[in-house]
C-alpha positions in Angstrom: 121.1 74.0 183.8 123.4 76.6 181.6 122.1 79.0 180.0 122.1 79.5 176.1 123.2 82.8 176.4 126.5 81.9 178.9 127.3 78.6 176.6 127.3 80.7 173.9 130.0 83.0 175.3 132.0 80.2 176.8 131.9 79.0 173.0 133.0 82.8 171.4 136.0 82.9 173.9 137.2 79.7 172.8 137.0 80.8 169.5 139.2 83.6 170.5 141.3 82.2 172.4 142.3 79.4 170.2 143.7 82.2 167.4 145.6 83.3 170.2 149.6 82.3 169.2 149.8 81.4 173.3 147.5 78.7 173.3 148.9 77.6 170.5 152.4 77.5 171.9 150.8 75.1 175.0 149.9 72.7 172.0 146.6 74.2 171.0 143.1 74.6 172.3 142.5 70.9 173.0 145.4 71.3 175.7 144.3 74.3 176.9 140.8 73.0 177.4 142.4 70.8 179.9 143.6 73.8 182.0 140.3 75.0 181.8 137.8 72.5 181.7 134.5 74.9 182.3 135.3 76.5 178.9 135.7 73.0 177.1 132.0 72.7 176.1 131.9 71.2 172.8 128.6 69.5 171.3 128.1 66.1 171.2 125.1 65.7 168.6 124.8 67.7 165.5 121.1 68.7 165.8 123.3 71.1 168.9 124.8 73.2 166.2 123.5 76.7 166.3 126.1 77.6 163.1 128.7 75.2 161.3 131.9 76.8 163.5 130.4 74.8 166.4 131.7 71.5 164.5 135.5 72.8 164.3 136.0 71.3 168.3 133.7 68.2 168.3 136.1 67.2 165.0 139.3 68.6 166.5 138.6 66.4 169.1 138.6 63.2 167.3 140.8 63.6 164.5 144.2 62.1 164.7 146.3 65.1 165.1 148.4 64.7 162.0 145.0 64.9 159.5 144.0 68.0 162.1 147.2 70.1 161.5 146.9 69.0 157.7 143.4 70.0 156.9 143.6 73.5 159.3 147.0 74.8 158.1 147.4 77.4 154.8 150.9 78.3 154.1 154.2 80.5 154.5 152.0 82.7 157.6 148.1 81.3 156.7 147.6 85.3 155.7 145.6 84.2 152.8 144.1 81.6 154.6 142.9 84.2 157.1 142.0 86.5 154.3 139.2 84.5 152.5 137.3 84.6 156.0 137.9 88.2 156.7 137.1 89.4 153.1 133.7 88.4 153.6 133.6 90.7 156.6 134.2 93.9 154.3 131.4 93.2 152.1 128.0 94.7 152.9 124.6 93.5 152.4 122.0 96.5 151.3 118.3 94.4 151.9 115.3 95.6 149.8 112.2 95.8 152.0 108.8 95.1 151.8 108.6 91.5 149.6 107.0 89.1 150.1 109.5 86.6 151.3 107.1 83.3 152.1 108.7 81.9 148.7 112.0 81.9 148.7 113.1 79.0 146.2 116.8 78.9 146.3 116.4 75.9 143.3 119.9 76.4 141.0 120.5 74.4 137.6 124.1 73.7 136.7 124.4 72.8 133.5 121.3 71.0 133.1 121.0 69.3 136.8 118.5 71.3 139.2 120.0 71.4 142.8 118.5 72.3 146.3 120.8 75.3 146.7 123.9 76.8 145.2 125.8 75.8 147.6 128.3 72.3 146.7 131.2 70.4 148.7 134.4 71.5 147.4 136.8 68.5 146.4 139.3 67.9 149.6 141.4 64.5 149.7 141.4 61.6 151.9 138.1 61.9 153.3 138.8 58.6 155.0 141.1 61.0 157.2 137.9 62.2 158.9 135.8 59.2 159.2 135.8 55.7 157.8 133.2 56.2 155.2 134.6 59.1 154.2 133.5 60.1 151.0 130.8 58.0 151.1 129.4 60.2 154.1 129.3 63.3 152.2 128.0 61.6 148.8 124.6 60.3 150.8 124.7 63.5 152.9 124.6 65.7 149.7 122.5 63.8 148.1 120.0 64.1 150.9 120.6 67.8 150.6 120.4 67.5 146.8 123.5 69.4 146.7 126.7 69.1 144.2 129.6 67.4 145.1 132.8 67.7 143.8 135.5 65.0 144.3 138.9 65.0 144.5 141.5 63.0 142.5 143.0 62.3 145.9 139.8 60.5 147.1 139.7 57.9 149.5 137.6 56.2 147.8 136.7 55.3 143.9 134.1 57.4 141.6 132.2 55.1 141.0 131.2 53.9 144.7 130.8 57.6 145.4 128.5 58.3 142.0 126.3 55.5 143.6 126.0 57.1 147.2 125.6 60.3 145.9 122.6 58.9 143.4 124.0 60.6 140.3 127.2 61.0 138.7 129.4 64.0 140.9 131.7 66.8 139.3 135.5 65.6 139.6 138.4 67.7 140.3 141.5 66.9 138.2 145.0 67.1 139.6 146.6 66.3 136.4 149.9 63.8 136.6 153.2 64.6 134.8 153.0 61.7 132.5 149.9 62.5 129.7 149.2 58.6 129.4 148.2 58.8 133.1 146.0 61.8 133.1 144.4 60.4 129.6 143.3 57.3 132.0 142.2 58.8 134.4 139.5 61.5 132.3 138.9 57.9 130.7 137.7 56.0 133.6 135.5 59.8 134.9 133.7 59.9 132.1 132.7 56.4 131.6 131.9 57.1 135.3 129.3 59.9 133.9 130.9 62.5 135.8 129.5 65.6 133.5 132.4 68.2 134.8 135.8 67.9 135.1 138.3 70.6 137.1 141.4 70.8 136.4 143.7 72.5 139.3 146.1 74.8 138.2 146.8 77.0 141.3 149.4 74.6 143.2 151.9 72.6 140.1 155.1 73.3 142.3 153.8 72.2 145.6 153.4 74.6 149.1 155.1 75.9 151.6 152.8 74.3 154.5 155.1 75.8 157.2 152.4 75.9 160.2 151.0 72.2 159.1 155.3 70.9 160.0 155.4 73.0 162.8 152.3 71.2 164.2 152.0 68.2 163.3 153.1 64.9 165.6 157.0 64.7 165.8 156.4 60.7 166.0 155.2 59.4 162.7 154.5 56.0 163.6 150.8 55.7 163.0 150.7 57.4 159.7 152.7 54.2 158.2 149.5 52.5 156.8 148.5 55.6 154.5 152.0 57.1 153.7 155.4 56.3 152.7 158.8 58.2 153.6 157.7 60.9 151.3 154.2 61.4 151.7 150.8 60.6 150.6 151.6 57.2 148.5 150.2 58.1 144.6 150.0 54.3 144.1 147.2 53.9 146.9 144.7 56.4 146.1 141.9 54.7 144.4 141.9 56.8 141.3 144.7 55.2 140.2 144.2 51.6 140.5 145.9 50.5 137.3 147.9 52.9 136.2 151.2 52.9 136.0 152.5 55.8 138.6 155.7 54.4 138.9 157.5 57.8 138.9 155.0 60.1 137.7 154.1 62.9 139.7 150.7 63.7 141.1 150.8 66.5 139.5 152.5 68.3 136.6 154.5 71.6 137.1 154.8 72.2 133.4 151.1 72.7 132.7 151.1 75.5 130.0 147.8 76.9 127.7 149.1 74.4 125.2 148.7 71.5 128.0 144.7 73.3 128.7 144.2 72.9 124.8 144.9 69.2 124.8 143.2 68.3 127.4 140.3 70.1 126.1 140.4 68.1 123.2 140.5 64.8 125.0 137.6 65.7 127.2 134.1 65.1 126.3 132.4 66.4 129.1 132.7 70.0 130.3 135.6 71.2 131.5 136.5 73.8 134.0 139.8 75.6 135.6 139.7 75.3 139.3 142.3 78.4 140.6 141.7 81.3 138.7 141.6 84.2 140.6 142.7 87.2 137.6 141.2 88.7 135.0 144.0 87.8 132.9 143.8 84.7 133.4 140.3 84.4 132.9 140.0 86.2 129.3 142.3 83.1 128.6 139.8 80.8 129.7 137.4 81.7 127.4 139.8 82.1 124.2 140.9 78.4 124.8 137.2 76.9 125.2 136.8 76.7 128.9 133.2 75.7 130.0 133.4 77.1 133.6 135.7 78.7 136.2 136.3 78.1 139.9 138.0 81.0 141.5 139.6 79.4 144.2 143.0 79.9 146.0 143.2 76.0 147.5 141.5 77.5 150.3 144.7 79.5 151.2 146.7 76.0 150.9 148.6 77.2 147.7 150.6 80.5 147.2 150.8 83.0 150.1 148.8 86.0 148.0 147.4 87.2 150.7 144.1 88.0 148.9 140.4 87.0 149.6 138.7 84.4 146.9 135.5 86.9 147.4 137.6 90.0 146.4 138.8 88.4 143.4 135.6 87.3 142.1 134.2 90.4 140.7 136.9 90.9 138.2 136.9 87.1 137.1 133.0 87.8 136.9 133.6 91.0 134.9 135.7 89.7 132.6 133.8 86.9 131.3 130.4 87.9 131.3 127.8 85.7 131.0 129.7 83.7 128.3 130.8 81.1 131.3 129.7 80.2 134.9 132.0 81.3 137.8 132.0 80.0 141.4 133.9 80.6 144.1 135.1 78.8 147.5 137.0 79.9 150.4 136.4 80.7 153.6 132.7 80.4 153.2 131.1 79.9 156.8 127.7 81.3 156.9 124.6 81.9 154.5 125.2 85.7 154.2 128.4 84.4 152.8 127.0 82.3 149.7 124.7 85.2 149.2 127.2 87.8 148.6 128.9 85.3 146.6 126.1 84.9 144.3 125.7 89.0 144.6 129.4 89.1 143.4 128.7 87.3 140.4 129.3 83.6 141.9 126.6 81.1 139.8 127.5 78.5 143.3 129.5 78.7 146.2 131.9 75.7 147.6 132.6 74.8 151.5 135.6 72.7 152.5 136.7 73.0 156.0 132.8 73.2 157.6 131.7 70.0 156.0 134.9 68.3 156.8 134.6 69.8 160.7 130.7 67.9 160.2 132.4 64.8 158.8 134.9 64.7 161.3 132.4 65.2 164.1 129.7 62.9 163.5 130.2 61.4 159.6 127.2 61.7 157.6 124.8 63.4 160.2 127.3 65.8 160.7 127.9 66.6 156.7 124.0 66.7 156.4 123.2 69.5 159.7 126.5 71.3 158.3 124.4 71.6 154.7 121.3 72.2 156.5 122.4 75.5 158.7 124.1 77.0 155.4 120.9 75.9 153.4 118.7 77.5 156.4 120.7 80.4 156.6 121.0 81.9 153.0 117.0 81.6 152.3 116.4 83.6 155.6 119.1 85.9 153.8 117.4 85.7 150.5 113.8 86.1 151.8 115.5 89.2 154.2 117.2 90.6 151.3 114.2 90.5 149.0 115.1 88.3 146.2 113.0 85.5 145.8 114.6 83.5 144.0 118.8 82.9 143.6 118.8 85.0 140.0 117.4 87.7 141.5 120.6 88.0 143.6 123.0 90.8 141.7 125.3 93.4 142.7 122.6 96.0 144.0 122.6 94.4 146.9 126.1 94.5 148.2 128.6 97.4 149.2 132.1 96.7 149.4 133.2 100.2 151.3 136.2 99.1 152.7 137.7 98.0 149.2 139.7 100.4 146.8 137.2 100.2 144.3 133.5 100.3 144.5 131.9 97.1 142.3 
């Protein structure tokens, strides 16, 4: 039998090797597993999981390769993509000891609604992409979790189906089209859903540059047919808008302005946030045009090449509001020391994309669910090794940032 110790190198090289750009010029790690078969140990149940990255190969492994190059790719050279994981790596934790850590209650209420954790699924389209209940999946997993979901415009499947899985009415994420009739339907038909948050994207109106997602994906088309046209992603198939009139509308608008913000605030009846904000500029506006809430967020490196960490941008967002507003933050969250700097940062909750999808991908719902469970698991050992009891106890005393031009 293997050891744990030698799987668990075979598992760190292959992490290496497949950021190396060779392997990826012999068509990636699944085709230089086949090389190398004695290194291609992937798990093949979630309860294997020691951490979420062991999910990336188990889903890489039965995704269609067009989705995979589509969900894994940033843009121009994925340097921002790459730098929301490694900001994370120059932030330091500084532990109090000696407290008594046997109740740790990592309980958080947004706006009203007590979750498990802080921690919430980001919104990410096409879930279907990944598995064939798709959104449904990650509405029962979180829900089992009692964690926060947030769902995407470009869902696979409707609001209302998901609200039902998910037990209670999620937080939507609002790509806003270019005609105003549209996106008044659609904020229409999500709050008569309940949905009690609305996010409006701002940080990707013109579209990206996804240069490594061409470069890798399939050269033959053929199969993705049945979900996309000539173009792309069909607008008139995605389930939020059944019955409206896309016919020549854009998915989303390019000339969103402050004025466009102020409208849209006064059509919405729920609370509304901006999902993209990443300067402190930008977020003293939020709170002069009535913004309930701010997700500092760069698309998960999917939008402009800035080349900056979500997790160093936070603390200016966070400064500059105050606690007039809640901030979160997502991007290249991976572990539970992650969320806890985060929330040390100033972060009120802390969204994953790619590790849930990898779960999704893997194994569907029982995938989503361990993915939840190892973060869960992972920032109360960090809160009860930290000393903070509880997630409001978590502030900026116990984080150094070293390695940063300015000390927080």
């Amino acid at each position: 039998m293997r050891s744990s110790v030698s799987l668990h190198h075979r598992r760190a090289f292959l992490k290496f090797v497949s950021a190396s750009p060779y392997v990826a010029a012999l068509g990636g790690l699944r085709a230089f597993a086949q090389h190398a078969p004695e290194l291609s140990d992937v798990i093949t149940d979630p309860k294997e999981a020691l951490n979420v990255m062991d999910f990336e190969e188990a889903a890489h492994r039965k995704a269609l390769p067009g989705h995979w190059a589509y969900m894994t790719s940033g843009v121009d050279d994925d340097l921002t993509l790459r730098a929301n994981r490694e900001g994370y790596r120059h932030v330091q934790l500084r532990p109090r000891r000696l407290r008594d850590a046997k109740k740790v209650d990592m309980r958080t209420e947004l706006f009203g609604t007590v979750y498990n954790s802080p921690i919430f699924t980001c919104p990410t389209g096409g879930e279907k992409s990944f598995d064939p209940d798709g959104e449904l999946a990650v509405a029962r997993a979180t829900k089992a979790r009692g964690t926060m979901q947030m769902l995407s415009t470009s869902t696979s499947t409707g609001v209302e189906d998901v609200n039902a899985a998910h037990g209670r009415p999620v937080w939507y994420q609002l790509y806003a089209p270019t005609k105003w009739e549209a996106c008044e339907q659609i904020v229409r038909r999500v709050e008569a859903a309940g949905c009690p948050v609305i996010a409006l994207t701002v940080d990707n109106t013109t579209g990206r540059n996804s240069e490594t997602f061409l470069r890798t994906r399939p050269k033959d088309s053929t199969s993705c047919t049945m979900c996309h046209d000539a173009t792309g992603p069909s607008l008139i198939g995605r389930k939020m808008y059944k019955g409206i009139d896309m016919t020549g509308v854009g998915g989303q608008n390019p000339a969103m302005t402050w004025d466009f913000v102020d409208r849209l605030r006064k059509a919405v009846t729920v609370k509304l946030f901006i999902k993209g904000i990443d300067s402190r500029d930008d977020a003293r506006l939020c709170i002069e045009h009535g913004i309930d809430g701010i997700l500092v967020s760069n698309h998960g490196g999917r939008s402009t090449e800035t080349g900056r960490a979500t997790i160093e941008a936070l603390p200016e967002v966070v400064d500059e509001v105050g606690s007039r507003i809640p901030v979160f933050v997502d991007g290249g969250v991976r572990r539970g020391t992650d969320v806890f700097k985060a929330l040390a940062l100033g972060a009120k909750a802390v969204g994953i994309g790619r590790p849930f999808l990898w779960g999704l991908g893997a194994f569907g719902q029982a995938g989503v669910d361990r993915v939840l469970e190892i973060l869960q698991g992972e920032l109360k050992l960090a809160m009860g090794n930290c000393g903070t009891a509880t997630v409001a106890a978590i502030d900026r005393s116990y984080v150094a940032t070293p390695d940063w031009r300015r000390e927080l």
